[in-house]
Chimera marker file (.cmm) of the C-alpha trace (Angstrom):
<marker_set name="trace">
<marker id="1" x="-6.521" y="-6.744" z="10.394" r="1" g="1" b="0" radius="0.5"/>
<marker id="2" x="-6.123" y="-4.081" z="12.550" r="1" g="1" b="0" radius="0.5"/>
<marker id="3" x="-6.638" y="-0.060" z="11.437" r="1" g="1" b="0" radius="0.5"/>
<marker id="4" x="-4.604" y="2.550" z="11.818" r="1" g="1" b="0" radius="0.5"/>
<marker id="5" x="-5.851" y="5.515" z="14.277" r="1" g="1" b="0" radius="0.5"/>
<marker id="6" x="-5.528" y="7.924" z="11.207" r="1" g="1" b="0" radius="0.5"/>
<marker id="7" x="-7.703" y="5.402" z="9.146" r="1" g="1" b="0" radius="0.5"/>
<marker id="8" x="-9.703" y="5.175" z="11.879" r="1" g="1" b="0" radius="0.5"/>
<marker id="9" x="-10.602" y="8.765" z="12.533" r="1" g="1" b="0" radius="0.5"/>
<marker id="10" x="-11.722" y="8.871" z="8.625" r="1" g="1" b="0" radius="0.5"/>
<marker id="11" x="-13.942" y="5.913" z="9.040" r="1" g="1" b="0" radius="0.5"/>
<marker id="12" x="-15.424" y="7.865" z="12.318" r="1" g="1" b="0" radius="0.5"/>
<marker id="13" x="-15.341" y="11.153" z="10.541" r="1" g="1" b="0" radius="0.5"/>
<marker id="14" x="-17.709" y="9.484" z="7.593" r="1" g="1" b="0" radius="0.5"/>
<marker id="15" x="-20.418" y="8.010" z="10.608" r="1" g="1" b="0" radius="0.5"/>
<marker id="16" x="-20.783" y="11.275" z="11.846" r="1" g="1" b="0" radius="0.5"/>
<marker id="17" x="-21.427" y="12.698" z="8.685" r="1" g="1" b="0" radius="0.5"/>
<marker id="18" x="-23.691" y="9.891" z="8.013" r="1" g="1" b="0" radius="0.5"/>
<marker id="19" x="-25.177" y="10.471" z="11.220" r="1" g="1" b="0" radius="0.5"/>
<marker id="20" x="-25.563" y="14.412" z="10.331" r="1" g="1" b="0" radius="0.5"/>
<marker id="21" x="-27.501" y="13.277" z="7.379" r="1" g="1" b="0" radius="0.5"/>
<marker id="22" x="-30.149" y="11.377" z="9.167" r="1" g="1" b="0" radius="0.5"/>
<marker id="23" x="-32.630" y="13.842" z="10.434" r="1" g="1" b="0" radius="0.5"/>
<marker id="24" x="-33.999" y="11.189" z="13.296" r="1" g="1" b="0" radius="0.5"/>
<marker id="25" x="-30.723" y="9.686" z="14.477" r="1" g="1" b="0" radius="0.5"/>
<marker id="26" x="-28.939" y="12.477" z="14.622" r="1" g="1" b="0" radius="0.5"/>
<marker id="27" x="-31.140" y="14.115" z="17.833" r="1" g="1" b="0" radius="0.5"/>
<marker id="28" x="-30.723" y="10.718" z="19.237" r="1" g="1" b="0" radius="0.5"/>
<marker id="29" x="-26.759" y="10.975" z="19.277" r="1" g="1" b="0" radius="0.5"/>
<marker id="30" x="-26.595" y="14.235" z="20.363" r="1" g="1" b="0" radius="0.5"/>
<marker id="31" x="-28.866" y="13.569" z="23.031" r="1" g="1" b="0" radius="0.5"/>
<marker id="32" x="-26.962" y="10.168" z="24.054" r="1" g="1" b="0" radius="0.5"/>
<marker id="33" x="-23.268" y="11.961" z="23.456" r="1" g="1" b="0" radius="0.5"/>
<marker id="34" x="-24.736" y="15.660" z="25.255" r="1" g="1" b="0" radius="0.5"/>
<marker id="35" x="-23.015" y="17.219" z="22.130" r="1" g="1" b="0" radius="0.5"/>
<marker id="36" x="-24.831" y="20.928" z="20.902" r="1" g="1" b="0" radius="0.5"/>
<marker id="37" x="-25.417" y="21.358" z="17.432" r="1" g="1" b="0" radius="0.5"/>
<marker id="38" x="-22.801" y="24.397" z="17.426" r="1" g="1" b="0" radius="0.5"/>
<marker id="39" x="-19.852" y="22.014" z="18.933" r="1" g="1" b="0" radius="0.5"/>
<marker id="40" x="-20.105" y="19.249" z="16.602" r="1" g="1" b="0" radius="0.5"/>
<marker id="41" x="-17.515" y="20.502" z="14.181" r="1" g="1" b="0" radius="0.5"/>
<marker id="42" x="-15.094" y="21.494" z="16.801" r="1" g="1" b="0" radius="0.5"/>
<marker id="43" x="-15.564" y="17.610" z="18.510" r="1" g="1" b="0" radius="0.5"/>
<marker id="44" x="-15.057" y="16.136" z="15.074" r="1" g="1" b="0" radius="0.5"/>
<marker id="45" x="-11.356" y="17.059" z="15.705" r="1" g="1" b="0" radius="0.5"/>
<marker id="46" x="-10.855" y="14.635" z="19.285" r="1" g="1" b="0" radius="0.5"/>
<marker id="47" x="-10.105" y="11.008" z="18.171" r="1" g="1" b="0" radius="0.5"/>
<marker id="48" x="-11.625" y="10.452" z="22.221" r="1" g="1" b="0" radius="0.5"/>
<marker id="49" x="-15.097" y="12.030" z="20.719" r="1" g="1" b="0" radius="0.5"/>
<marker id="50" x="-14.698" y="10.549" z="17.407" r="1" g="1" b="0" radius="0.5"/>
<marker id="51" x="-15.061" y="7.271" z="19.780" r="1" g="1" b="0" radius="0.5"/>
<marker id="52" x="-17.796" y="8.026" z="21.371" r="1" g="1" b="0" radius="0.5"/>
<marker id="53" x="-19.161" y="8.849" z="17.780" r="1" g="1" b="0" radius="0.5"/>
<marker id="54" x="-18.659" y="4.774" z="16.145" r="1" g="1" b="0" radius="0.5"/>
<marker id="55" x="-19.513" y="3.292" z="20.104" r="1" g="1" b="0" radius="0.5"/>
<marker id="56" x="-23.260" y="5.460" z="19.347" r="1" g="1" b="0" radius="0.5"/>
<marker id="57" x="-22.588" y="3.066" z="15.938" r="1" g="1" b="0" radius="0.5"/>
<marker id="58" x="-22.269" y="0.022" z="17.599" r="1" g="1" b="0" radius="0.5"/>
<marker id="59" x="-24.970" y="-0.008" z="19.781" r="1" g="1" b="0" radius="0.5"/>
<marker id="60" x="-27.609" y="-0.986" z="16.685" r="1" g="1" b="0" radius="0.5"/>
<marker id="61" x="-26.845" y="-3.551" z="14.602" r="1" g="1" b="0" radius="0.5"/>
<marker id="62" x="-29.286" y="-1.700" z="11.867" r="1" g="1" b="0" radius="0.5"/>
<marker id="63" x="-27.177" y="1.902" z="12.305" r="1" g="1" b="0" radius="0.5"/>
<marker id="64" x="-24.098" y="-0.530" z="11.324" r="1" g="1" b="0" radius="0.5"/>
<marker id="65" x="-25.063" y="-1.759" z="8.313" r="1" g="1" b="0" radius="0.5"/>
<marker id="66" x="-27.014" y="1.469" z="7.219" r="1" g="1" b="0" radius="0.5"/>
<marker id="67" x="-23.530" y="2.990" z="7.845" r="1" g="1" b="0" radius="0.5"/>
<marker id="68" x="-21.378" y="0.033" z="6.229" r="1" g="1" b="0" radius="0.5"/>
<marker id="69" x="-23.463" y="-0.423" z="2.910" r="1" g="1" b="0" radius="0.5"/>
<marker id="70" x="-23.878" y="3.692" z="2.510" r="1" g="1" b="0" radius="0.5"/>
<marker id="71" x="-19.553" y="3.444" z="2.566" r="1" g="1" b="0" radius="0.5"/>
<marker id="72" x="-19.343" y="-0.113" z="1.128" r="1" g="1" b="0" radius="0.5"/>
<marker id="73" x="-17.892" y="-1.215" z="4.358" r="1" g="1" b="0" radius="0.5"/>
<marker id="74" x="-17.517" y="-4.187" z="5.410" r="1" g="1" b="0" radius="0.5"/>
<marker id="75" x="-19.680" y="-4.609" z="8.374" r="1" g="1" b="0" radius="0.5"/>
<marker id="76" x="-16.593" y="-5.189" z="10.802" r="1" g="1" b="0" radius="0.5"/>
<marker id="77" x="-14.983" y="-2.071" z="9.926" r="1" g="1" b="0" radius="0.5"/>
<marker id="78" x="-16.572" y="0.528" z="12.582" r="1" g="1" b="0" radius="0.5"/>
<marker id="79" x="-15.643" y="-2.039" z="15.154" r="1" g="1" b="0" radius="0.5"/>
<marker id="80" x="-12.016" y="-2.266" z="14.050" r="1" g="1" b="0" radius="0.5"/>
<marker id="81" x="-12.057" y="1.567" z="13.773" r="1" g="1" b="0" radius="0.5"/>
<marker id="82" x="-13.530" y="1.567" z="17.368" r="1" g="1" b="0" radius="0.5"/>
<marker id="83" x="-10.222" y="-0.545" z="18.754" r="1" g="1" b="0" radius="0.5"/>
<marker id="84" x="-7.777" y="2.062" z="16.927" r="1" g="1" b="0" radius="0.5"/>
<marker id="85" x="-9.413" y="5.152" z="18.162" r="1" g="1" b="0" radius="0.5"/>
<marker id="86" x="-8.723" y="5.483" z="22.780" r="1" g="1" b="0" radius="0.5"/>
<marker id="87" x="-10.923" y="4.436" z="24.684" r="1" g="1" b="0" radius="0.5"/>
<marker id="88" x="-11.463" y="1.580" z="21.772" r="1" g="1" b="0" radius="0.5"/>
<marker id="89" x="-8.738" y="-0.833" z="23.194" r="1" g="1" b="0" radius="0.5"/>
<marker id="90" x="-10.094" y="-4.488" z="23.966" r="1" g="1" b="0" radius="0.5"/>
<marker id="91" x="-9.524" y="-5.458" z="27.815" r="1" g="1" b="0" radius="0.5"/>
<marker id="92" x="-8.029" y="-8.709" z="28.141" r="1" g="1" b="0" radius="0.5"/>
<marker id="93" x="-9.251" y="-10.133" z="31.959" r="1" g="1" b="0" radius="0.5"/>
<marker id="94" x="-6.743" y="-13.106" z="32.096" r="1" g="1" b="0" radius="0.5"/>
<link id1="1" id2="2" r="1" g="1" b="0" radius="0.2"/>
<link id1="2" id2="3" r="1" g="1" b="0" radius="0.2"/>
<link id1="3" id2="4" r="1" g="1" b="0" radius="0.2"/>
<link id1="4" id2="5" r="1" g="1" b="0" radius="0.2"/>
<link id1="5" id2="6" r="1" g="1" b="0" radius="0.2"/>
<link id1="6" id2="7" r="1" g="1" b="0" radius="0.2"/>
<link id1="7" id2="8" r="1" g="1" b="0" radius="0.2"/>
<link id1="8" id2="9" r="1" g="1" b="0" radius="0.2"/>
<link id1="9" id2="10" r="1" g="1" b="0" radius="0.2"/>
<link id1="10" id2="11" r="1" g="1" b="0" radius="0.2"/>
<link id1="11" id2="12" r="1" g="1" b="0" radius="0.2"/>
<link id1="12" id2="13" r="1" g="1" b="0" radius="0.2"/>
<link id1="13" id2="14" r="1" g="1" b="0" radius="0.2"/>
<link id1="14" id2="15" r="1" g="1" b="0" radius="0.2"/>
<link id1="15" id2="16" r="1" g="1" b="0" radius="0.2"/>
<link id1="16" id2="17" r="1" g="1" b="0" radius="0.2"/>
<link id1="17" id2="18" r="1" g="1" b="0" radius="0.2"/>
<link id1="18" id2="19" r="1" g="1" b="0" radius="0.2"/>
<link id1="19" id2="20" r="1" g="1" b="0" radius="0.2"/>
<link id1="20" id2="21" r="1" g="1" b="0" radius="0.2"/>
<link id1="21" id2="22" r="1" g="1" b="0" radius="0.2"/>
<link id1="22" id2="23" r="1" g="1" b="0" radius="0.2"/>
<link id1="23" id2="24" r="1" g="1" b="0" radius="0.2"/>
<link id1="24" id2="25" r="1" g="1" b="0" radius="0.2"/>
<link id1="25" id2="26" r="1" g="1" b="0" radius="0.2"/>
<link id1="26" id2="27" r="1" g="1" b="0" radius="0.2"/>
<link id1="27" id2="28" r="1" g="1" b="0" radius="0.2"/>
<link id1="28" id2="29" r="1" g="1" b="0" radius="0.2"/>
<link id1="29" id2="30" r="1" g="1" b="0" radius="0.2"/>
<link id1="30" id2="31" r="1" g="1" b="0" radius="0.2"/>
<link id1="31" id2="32" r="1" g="1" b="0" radius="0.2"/>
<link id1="32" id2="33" r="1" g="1" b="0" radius="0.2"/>
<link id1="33" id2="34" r="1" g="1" b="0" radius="0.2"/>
<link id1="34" id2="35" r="1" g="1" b="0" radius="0.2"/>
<link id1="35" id2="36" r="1" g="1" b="0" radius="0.2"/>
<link id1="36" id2="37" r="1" g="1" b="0" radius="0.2"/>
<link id1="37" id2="38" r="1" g="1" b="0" radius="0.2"/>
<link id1="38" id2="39" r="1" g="1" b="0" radius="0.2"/>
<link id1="39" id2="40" r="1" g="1" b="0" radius="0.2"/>
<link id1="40" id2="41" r="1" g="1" b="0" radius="0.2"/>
<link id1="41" id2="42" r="1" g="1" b="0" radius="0.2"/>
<link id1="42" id2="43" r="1" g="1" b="0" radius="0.2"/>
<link id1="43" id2="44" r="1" g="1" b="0" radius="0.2"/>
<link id1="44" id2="45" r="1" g="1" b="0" radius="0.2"/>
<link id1="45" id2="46" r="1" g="1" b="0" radius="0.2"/>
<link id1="46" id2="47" r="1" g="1" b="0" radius="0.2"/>
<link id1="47" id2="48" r="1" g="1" b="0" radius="0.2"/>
<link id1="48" id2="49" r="1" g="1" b="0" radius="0.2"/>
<link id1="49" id2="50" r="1" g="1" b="0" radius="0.2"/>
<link id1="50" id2="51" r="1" g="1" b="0" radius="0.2"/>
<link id1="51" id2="52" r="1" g="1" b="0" radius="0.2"/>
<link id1="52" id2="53" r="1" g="1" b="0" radius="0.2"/>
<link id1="53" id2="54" r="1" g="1" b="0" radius="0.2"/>
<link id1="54" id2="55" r="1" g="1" b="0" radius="0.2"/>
<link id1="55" id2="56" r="1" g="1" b="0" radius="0.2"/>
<link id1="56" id2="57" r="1" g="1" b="0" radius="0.2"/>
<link id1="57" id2="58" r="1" g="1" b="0" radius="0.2"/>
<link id1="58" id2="59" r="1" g="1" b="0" radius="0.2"/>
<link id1="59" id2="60" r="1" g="1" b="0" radius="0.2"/>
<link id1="60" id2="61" r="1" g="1" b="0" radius="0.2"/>
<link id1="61" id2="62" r="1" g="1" b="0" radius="0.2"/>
<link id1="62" id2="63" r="1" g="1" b="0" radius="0.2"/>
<link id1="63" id2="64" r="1" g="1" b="0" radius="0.2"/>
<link id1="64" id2="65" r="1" g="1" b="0" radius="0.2"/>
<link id1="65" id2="66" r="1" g="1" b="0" radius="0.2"/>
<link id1="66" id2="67" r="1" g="1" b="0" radius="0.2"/>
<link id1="67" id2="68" r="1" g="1" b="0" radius="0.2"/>
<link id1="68" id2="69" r="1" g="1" b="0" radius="0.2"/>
<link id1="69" id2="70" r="1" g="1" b="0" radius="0.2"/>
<link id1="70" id2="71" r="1" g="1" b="0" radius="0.2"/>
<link id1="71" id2="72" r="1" g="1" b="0" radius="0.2"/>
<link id1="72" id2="73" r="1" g="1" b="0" radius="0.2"/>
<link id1="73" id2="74" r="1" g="1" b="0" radius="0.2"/>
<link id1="74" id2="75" r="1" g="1" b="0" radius="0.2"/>
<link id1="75" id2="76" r="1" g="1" b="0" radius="0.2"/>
<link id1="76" id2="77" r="1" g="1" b="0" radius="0.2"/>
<link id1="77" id2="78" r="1" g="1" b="0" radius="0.2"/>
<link id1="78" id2="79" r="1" g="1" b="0" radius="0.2"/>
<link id1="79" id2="80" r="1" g="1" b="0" radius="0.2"/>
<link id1="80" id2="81" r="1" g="1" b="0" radius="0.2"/>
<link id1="81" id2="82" r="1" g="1" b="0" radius="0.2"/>
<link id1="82" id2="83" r="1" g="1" b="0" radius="0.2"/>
<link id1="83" id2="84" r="1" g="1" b="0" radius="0.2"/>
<link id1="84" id2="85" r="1" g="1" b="0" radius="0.2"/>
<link id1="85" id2="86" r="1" g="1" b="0" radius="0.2"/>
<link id1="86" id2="87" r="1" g="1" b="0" radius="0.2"/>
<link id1="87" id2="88" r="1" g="1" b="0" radius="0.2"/>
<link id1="88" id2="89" r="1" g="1" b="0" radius="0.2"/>
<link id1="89" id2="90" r="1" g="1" b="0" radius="0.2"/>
<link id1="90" id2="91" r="1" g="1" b="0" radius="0.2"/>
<link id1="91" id2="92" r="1" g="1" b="0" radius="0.2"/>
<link id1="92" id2="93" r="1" g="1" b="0" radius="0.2"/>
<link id1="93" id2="94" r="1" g="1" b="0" radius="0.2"/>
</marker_set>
């Protein structure tokens, strides 16, 4: 099943709120993404940032299903949310 971009945005508009909730991950993204405190909301609004946001996600399998059972997500979700959002597209090599 594949999401749309619009679906996907809300699914990477919830992590970063989840994310803004969790007082030690969140220095960790903004130190990984080199987002300030006082530009998160205005970021929230690129689908290329909101990206960056679920690929922080997906680099913990833990952060995922922190994320996913705080939603009731499945566990596949921020990755499918990932492929609609650019950047997110899945490179085929043959």
């Amino acid at each position: 099943m594949s999401l749309s971009q619009t679906r996907a945005e809300e699914i990477a508009l919830a992590c970063l709120g989840w994310l803004a909730a969790n007082e030690d991950l969140l220095p960790v993204f903004m130190g990984a993404s080199g987002v300030a405190a006082e530009d998160l909301r205005a970021s929230a609004e690129d689908p290329h940032f909101l990206g960056a946001v679920l690929d922080f996600l997906l680099m913990d399998d833990a952060w995922v299903m922190g994320f996913c059972q705080a939603q009731g997500l499945d566990y596949d979700v921020p990755y499918q949310a990932r492929q609609a959002l650019p950047g997110g597209e899945q490179v085929h090599w043959t």
